[in-house]
C-alpha positions as CSV (number, residue, x, y, z in Angstrom):
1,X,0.0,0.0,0.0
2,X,1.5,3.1,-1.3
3,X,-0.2,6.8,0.1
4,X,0.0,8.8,-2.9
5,X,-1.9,11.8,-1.6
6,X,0.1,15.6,-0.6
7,X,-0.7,16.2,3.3
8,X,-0.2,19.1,5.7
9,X,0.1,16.5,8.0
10,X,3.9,15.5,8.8
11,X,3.7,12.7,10.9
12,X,2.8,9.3,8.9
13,X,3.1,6.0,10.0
14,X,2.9,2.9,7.8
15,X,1.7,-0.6,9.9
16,X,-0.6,-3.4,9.9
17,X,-4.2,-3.3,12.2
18,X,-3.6,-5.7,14.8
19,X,-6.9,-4.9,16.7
20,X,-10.2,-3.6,16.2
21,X,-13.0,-2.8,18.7
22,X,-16.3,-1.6,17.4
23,X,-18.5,0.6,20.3
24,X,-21.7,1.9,20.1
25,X,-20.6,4.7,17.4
26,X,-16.9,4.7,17.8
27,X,-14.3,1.8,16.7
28,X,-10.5,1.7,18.4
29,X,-8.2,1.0,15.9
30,X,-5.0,-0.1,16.9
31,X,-2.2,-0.2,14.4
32,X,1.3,-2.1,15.0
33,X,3.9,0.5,13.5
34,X,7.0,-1.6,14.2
35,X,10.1,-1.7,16.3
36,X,7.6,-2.7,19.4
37,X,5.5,0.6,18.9
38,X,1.2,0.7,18.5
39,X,-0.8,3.6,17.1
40,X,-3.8,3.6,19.2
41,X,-7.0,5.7,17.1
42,X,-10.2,6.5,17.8
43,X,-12.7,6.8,14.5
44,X,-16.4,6.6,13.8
45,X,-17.7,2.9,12.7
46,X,-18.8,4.6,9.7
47,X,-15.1,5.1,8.9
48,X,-14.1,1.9,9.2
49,X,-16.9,0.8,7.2
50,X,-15.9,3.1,4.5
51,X,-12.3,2.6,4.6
52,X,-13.1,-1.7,4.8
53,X,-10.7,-1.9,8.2
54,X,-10.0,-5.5,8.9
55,X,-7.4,-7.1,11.8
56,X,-4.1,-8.2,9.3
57,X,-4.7,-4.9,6.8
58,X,-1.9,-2.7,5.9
59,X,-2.5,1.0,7.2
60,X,-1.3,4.1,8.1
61,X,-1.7,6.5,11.3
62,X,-1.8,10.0,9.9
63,X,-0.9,12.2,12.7
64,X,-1.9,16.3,12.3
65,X,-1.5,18.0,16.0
66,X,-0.7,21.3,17.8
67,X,-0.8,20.3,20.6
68,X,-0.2,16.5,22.7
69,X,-0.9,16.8,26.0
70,X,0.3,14.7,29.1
71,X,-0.6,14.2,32.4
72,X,0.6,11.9,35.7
């Protein structure tokens, strides 16, 4: 899978879905992006539907932020 699209996004990150949990009207993707790291996401169902998300596909974690906050 090749992403031949121009972003303003700078942050892309290419791995395969190694879970996928459908709620009520949100699903929570998680994709393995190598070297021991997960992508966690949270997206509608309707986008999952739309983009055909399985467990095992190829897929990437587009990342656009100003700001990541963190708390202890």
């Amino acid at each position: 899978m090749q992403l031949n699209i121009s972003l303003s996004a700078r942050n892309t990150l290419k791995g395969k879905v190694i879970d996928l949990k459908k709620g009520q009207t949100t699903s929570h993707i998680k994709i393995d992006i190598g070297g021991g790291n997960v992508l966690t996401a949270s997206i509608t169902n309707e986008a999952v539907d739309e983009l055909n998300l399985n467990v095992g596909d190829d897929a990437w974690g587009i990342i656009k932020a100003s700001d990541v906050m963190v708390g202890k």
